[in-house]
C-alpha positions in Angstrom: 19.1 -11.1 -9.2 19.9 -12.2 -12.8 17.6 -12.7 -15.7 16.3 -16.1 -15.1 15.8 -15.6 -11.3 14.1 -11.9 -12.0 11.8 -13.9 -14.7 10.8 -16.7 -12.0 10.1 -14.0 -8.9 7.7 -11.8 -11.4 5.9 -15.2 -12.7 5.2 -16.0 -9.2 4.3 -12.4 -8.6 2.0 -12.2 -11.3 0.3 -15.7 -10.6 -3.7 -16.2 -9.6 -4.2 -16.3 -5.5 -0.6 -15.2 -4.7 -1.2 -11.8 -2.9 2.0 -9.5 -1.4 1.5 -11.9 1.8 1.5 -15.4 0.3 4.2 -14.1 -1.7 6.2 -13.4 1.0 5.7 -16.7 2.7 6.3 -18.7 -0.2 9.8 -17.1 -0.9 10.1 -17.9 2.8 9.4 -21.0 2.8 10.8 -22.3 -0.6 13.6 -19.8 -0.7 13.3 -18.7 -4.0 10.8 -17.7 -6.5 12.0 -20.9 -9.0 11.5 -23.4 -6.2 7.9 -22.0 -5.4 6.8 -22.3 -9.1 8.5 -26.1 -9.3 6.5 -26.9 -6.3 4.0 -25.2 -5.5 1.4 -27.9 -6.5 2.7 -30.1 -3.5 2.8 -27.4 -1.4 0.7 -28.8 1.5 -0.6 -25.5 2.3 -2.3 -25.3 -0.9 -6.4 -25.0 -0.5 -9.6 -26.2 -2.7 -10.6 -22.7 -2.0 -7.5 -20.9 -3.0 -5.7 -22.9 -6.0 -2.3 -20.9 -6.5 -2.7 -20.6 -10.4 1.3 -19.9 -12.1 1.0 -17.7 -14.7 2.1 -18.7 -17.7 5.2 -17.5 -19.6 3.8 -16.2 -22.7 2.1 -13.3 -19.8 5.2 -13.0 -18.0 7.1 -12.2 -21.5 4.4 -9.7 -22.8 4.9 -7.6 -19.5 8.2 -7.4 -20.2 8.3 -6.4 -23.8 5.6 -3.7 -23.3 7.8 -2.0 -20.5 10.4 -2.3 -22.7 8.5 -0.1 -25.8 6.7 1.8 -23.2 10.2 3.3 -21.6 8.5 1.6 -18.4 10.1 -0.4 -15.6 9.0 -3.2 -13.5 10.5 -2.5 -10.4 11.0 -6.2 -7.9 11.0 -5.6 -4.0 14.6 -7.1 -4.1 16.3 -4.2 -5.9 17.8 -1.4 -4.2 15.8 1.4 -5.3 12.5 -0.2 -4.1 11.4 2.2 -2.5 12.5 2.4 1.3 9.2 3.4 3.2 7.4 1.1 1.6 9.6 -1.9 2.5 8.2 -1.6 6.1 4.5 -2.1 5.5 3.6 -6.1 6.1 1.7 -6.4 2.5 4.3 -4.6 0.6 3.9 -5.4 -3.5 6.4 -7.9 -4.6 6.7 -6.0 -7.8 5.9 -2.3 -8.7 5.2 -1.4 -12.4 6.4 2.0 -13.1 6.0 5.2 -15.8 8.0 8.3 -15.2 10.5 9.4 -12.9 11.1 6.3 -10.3 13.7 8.6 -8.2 10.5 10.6 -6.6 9.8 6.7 -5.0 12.8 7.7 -2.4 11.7 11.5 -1.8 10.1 12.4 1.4 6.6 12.3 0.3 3.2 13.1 2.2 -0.3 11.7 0.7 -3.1 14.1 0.2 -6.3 12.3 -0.4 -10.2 13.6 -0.2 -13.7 13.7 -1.9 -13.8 13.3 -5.6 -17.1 15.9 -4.9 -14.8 17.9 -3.4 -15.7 21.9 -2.7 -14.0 24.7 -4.7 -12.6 25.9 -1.4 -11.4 22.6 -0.7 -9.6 22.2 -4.3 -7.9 25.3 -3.4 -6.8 24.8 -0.6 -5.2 21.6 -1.5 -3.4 23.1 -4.5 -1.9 25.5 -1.9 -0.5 22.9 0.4 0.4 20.7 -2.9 2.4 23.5 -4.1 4.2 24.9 -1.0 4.9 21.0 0.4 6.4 20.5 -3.2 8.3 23.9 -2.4 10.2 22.6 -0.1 11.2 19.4 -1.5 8.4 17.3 -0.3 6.9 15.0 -3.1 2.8 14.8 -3.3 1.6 11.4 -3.6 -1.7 10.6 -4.6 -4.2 8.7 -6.4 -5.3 10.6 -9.7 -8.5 10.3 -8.9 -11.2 12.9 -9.3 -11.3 15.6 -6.8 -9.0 16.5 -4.0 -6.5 13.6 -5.7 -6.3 15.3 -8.6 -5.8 18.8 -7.2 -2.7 17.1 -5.0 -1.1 16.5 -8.2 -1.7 20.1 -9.9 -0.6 21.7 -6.8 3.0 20.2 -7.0 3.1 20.3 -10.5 2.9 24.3 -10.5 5.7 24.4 -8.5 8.0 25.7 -11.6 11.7 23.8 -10.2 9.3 20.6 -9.6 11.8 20.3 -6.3 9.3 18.1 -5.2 7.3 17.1 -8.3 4.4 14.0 -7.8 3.5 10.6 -7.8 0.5 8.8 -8.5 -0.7 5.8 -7.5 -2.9 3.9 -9.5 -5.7 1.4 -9.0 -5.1 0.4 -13.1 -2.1 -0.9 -14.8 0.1 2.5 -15.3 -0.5 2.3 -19.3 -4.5 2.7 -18.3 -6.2 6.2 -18.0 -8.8 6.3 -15.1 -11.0 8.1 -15.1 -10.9 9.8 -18.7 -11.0 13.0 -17.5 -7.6 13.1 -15.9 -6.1 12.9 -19.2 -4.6 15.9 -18.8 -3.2 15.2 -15.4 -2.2 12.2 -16.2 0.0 13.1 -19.4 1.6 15.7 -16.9 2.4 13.6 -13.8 4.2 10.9 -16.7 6.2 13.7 -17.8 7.4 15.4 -14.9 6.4 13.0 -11.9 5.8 9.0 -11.8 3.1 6.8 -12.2 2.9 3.6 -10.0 0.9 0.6 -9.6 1.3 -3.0 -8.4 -1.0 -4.4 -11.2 0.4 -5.6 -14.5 0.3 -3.0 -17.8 -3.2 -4.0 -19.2 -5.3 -4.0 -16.1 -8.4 -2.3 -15.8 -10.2 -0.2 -13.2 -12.3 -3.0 -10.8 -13.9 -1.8 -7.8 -11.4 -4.0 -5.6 -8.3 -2.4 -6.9 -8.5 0.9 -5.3 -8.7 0.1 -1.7 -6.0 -1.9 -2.1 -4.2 0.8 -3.5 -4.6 3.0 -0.7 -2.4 0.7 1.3 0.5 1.8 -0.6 -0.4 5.4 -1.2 0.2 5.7 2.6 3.3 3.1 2.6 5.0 5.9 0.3 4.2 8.5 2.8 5.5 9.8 5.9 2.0 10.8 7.0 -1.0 11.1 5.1 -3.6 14.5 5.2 -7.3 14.5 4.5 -8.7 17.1 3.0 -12.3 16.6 2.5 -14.3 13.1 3.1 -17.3 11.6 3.8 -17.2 9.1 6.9 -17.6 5.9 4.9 -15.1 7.8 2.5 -12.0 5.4 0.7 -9.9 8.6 1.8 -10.6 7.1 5.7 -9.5 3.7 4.5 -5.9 4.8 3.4 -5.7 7.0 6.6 -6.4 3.7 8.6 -3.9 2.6 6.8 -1.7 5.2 7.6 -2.0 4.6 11.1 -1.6 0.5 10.8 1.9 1.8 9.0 3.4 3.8 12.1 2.9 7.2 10.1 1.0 10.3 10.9 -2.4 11.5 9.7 -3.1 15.0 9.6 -6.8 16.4 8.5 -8.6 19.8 7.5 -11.1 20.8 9.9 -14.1 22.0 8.4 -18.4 22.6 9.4 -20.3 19.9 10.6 -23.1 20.8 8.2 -21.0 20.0 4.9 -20.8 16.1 4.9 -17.4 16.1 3.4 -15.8 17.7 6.4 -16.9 14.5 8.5 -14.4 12.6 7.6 -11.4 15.0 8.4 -13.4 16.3 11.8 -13.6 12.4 12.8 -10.3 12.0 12.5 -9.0 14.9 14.7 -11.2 13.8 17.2 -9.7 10.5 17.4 -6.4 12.1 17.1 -5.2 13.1 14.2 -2.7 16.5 13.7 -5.3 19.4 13.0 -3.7 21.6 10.3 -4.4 24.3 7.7 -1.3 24.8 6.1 1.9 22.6 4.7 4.3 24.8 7.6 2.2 22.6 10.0 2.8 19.3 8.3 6.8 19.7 7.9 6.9 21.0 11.5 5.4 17.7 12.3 7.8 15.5 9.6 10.5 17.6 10.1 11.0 16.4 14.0 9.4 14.0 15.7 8.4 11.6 12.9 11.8 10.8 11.1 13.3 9.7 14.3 10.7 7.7 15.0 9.9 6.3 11.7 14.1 4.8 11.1 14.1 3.3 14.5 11.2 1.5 13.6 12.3 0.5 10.1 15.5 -0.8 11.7 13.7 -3.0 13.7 11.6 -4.2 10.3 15.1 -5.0 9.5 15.6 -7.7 11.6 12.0 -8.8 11.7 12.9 -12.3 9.8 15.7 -13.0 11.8 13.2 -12.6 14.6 10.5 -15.0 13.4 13.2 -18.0 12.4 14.0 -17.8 16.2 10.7 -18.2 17.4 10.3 -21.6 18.7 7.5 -24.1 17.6 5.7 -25.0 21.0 5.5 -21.1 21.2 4.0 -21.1 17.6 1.8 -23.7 18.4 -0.1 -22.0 21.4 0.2 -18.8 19.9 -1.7 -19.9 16.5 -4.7 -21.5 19.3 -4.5 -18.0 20.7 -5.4 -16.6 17.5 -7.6 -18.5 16.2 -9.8 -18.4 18.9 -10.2 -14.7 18.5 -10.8 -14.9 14.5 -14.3 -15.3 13.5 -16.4 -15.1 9.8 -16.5 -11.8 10.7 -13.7 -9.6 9.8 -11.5 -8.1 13.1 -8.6 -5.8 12.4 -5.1 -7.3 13.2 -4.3 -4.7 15.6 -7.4 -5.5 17.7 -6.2 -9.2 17.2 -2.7 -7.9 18.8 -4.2 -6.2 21.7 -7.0 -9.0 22.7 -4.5 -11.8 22.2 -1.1 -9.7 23.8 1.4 -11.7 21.1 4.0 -9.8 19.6 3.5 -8.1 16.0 5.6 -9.8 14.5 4.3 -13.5 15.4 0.9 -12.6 14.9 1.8 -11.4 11.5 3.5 -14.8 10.6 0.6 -16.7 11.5 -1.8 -15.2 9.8 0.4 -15.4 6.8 0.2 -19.5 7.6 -3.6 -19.0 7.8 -3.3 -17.2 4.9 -1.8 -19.5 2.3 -3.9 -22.6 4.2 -6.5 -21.1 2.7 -8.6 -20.5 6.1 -8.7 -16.2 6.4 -9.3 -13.8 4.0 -7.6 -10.4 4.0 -9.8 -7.3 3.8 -8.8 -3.7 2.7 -7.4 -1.4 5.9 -5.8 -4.6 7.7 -9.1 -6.7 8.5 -9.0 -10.9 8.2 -11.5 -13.2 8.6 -11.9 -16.4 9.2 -13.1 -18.9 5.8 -15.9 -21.2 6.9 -14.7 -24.8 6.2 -16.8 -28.2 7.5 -13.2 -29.9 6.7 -11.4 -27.9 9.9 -11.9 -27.3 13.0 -10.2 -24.8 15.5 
């Protein structure tokens, strides 16, 4: 892209109401980021409830000049060293904001996540598995949060060659410190690792932002492992995630009286890889999963050649399929797969129709619901 068309895609990116989704179907369907903003305010999808907002140039230009005196990058889905793995995931950012070393995007990376109240034993063990995964090449993605996040990062930081070093993920712009504890940490993972987020430089810590973060903690990850978590735990939300993503989830059994192993134990009942050391997680990613990962990305490839050759009475009674199964109350899009038996790839277009009609509302771990609206009816 050149300057003016790299301007135009982050101005979209950055306006009110457009989300990685309606992003996606606005490029889509105006086939560039310049035609979107010079339309969008005939754009008959627009809704009362959702007014698409542009943002104006003076914001666009004060992101760029402070990643220009921060040494920062602003990283667009469009370049080549967007990161690969995270390509795949249906709500992938449009735009990454970036601090440190953006290589480590393209490592092999696993996500260790937990309890912020996390046990001593628990923080150990963690640091271990940090450290040897980094060991062996393996970068450690996290969230710098208190807790079992925060040991992920030490962990691969003490490896001395930083083969594998870290990356976190943050629910804050990258140039804001949350919580203010993690000072430390976070000075560290900016010197030797890389700090990423998909909101602007500026932002500041809202309670929305961080499971919406989780999404792409997993979409860096070949498999995500939980250490320690509660059952209603955000650490469960980005190993739903996970799953949604194709990757594998791998937990730390612990006792059933200590609350914070009920997350992990619930998992490895449902079926997630029971391990206790980072030998068991690269005998897992080391085999099976690669193969199966690139023959799915492959496939993600040629998902939008797919959808253009979908034909419109097909459309038509697959978008009364679906909405017959949506409701006010939120149902998980793979449950919406299963119950309707359409293809992933045309329910995903559908909703992202829905979407930018303004009648569903995405949720955190791939739940939509249906907006309540006198002026429609299914």
């Amino acid at each position: 892209m050149n300057a003016k068309e790299r301007f135009a895609y982050l101005k979209l990116a950055l306006s009110q109401n457009v989300g990685p989704v309606t992003f996606k179907a606005l490029l889509k369907h105006f086939k560039s980021a310049e035609q979107a903003i010079e339309n969008i305010l005939d754009y008959k999808f627009q809704s009362s409830k959702r007014v698409i907002k542009i943002a104006p140039d003076s914001f666009v230009y004060e992101q760029m000049e402070t990643a220009q005196k921060m040494g920062a990058e602003i990283l667009f889905f469009k370049d080549e060293t967007y990161p690969k793995l995270l390509k795949f995931i249906d709500d992938a950012p449009p735009v990454l904001f970036l601090y440190g070393h953006k290589e480590l995007l393209n490592k092999k990376g696993i996500s260790i996540v937990g309890s912020r109240n996390a046990s001593l034993n628990g923080i150990s063990l963690t640091r271990k598995i940090a450290y040897d995964l980094s060991s062996q090449d393996v970068c450690v993605i996290s969230g710098l949060a208190k807790g079992i996040d925060r040991a992920a990062h030490e962990g691969a930081l003490t490896n001395n060659e930083s083969t594998g070093s870290t990356v976190a993920v943050l629910g804050t712009g990258v140039d804001i410190l949350y919580p203010k504890e993690n000072q430390d940490i976070y000075d560290k993972v900016k010197e030797q690792g890389l700090l990423v987020s998909e909101m602007p430089f500026g932002t500041k810590p809202t309670p929305s932002a961080f499971p919406r973060r989780n999404r792409i903690i997993s979409g860096l990850s070949y498999g995500t492992l939980v250490v320690e978590a509660g059952l209603m735990s955000g650490s469960l939300i980005t190993a739903r995630e996970a799953l949604s993503q194709g990757r594998e989830v791998f937990a730390i059994p612990g006792s059933p009286l200590d609350s914070r192993s009920a997350g992990p134990n619930q998992l490895i009942k449902d079926g997630a890889h029971l391990v206790s050391s980072a030998e068991n997680i690269l005998n897992i990613i080391d085999t099976e999963t690669s193969f199966r990962f690139f023959d799915s990305y492959n496939n993600f490839e040629q998902m939008d050649t797919l959808t253009l050759k979908i034909a419109e009475t097909e459309i038509e009674t697959a978008r009364k399929t679906l909405l017959e199964k949506l409701s006010p109350q939120a149902t998980h899009i793979d449950v919406l797969i299963r119950e309707t038996g359409l293809a992933p790839y045309i329910v995903n277009t559908i909703l992202m129709e829905l979407e930018i009609a303004g009648k569903i509302e995405r949720f955190a771990g791939q739940y939509v619901a249906l907006i309540y609206n006198n002026e429609w009816v299914i």
